[in-house]
C-alpha positions as CSV (number, residue, x, y, z in Angstrom):
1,X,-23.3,29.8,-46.9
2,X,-21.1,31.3,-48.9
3,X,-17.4,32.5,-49.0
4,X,-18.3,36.6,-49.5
5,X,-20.6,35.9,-46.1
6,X,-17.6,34.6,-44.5
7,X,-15.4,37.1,-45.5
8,X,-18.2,39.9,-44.0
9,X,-19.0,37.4,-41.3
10,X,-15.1,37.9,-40.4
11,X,-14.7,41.5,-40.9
12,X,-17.7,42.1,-38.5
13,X,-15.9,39.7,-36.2
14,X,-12.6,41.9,-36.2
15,X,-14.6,45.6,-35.9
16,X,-16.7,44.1,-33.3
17,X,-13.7,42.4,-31.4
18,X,-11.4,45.8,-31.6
19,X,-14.4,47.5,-30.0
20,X,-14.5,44.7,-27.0
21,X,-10.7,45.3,-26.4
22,X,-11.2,48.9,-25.9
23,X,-14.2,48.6,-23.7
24,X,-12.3,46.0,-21.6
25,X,-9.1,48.4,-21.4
26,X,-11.8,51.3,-19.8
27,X,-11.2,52.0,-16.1
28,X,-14.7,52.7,-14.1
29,X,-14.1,56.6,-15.2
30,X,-13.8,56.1,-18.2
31,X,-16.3,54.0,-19.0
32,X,-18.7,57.0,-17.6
33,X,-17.0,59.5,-19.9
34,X,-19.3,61.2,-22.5
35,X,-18.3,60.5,-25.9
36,X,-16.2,64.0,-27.8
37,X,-18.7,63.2,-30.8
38,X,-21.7,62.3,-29.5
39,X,-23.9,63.2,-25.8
40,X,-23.6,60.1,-24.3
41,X,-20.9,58.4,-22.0
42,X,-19.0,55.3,-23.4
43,X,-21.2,52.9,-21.7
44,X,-24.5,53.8,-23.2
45,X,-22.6,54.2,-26.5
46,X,-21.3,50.4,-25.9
47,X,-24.8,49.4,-24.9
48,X,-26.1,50.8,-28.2
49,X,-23.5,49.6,-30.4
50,X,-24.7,45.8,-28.9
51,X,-28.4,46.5,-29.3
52,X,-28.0,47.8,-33.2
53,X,-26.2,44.3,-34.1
54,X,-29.6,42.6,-33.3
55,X,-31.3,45.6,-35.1
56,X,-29.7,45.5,-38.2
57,X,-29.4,41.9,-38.2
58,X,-33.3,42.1,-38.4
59,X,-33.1,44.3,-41.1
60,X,-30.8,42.1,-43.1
61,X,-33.1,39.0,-42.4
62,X,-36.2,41.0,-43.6
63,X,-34.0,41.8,-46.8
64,X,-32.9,38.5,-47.7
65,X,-36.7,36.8,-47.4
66,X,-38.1,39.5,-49.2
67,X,-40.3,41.1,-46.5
68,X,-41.0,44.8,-46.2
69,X,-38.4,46.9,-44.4
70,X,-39.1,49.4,-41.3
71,X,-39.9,53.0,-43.0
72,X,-37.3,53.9,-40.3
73,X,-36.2,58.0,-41.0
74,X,-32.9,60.0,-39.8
75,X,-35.7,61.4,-36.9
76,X,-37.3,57.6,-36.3
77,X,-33.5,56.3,-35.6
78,X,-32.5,59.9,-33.5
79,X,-35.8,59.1,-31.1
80,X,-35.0,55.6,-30.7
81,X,-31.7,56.2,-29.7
82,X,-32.3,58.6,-27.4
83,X,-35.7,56.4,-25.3
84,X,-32.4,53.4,-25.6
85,X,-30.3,56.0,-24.0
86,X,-33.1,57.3,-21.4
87,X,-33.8,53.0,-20.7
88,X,-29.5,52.2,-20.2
89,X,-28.2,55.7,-18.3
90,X,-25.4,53.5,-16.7
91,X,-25.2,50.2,-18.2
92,X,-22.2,47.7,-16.2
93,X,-19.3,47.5,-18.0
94,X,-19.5,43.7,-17.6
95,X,-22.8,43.5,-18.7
96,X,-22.4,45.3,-21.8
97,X,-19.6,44.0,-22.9
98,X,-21.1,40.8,-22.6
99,X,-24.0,42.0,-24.5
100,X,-21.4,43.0,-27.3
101,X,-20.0,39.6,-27.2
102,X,-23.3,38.0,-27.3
103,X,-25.4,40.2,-30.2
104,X,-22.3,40.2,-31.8
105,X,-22.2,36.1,-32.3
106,X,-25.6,36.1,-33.2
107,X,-24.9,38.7,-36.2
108,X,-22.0,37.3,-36.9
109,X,-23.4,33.9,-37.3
110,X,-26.4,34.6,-38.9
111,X,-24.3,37.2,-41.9
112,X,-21.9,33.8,-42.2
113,X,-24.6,31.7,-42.6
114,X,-25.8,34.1,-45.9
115,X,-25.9,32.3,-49.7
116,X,-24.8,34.9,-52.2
117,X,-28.0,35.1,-53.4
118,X,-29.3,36.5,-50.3
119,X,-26.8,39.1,-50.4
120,X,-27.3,40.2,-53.2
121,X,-31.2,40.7,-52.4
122,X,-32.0,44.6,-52.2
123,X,-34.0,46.6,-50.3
124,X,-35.0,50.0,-49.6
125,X,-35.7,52.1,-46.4
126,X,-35.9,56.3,-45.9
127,X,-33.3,56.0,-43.7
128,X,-30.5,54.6,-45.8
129,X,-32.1,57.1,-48.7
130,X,-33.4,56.5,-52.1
131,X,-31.0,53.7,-53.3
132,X,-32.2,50.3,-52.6
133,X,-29.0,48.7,-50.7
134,X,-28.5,44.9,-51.2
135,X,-27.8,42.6,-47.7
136,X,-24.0,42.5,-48.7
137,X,-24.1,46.5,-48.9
138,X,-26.2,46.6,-45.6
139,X,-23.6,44.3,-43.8
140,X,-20.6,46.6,-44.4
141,X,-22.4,50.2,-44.3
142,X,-24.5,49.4,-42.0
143,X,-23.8,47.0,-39.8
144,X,-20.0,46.8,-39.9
145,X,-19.4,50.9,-40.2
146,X,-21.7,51.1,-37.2
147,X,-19.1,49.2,-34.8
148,X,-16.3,51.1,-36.2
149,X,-17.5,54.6,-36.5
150,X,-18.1,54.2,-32.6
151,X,-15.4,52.7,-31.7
152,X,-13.6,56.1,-33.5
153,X,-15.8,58.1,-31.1
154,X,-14.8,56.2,-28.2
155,X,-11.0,55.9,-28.7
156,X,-10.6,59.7,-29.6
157,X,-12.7,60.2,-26.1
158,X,-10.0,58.2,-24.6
159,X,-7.3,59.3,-26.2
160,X,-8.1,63.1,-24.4
């Protein structure tokens, strides 16, 4: 464990925290709304948002014990998206949110439980491009910017 993995550990916390708020704050109607950036209705976006922590996370832990990564592509992550989307067409707003709350202590604790030699491990895969990313760089472009470039989607939805 180390003090940088806290530090992510934390700012995953906060990004993953502001998106609970907001999903809690959703009345039934909204919660159905489709996102203004992307096809699907703030539920399923939710839902997705949870099922990426674990995801990623698996990614990450693949990373740090040197194991090959998924040769996941822009297309491979577009058509797994949209058979998660076809599964969850009207996720509960409890349920989800609990399935936030949940995936999001299990990445949370497993990124604060990282030595700073495991972040600094690097890997590649198509999708993040030709540059190998280390676990550190993963957590926060990855993981992190996931939660918060949804939760963007979601509060300019609900902003009208």
């Amino acid at each position: 464990m180390s003090e940088r993995a806290q530090t992510l550990a934390a700012r995953f916390d906060q990004a993953n925290n502001d998106l609970i708020v907001v999903l809690e704050g959703c009345t039934a109607e909204q919660w159905r709304m489709p996102c203004v950036d992307e096809e699907r209705p703030i539920g399923v976006v939710a839902h997705h948002v949870a099922g990426a922590h674990r995801a990623v996370a698996d990614w990450i832990r693949a990373l740090v014990a040197g194991e090959p990564l998924p040769g996941l592509t822009h297309d491979d992550i577009d058509a797994l998206n949209a058979r998660q989307a076809a599964r969850h067409t009207d996720p509960t707003q409890d349920e989800t949110i609990q399935f936030v709350r949940t995936a999001g202590a299990e990445a949370s604790a497993f990124v604060a439980g990282l030595t700073d030699e495991q972040l600094a491990r690097s890997g590649s895969m198509p999708l993040w491009g030709e540059q190998p990313l280390t676990a550190d760089q993963v957590i926060r472009h990855v993981l992190i910017a996931h939660i918060t470039g949804h939760l963007k989607s979601i509060q300019r939805t609900l902003a009208g």
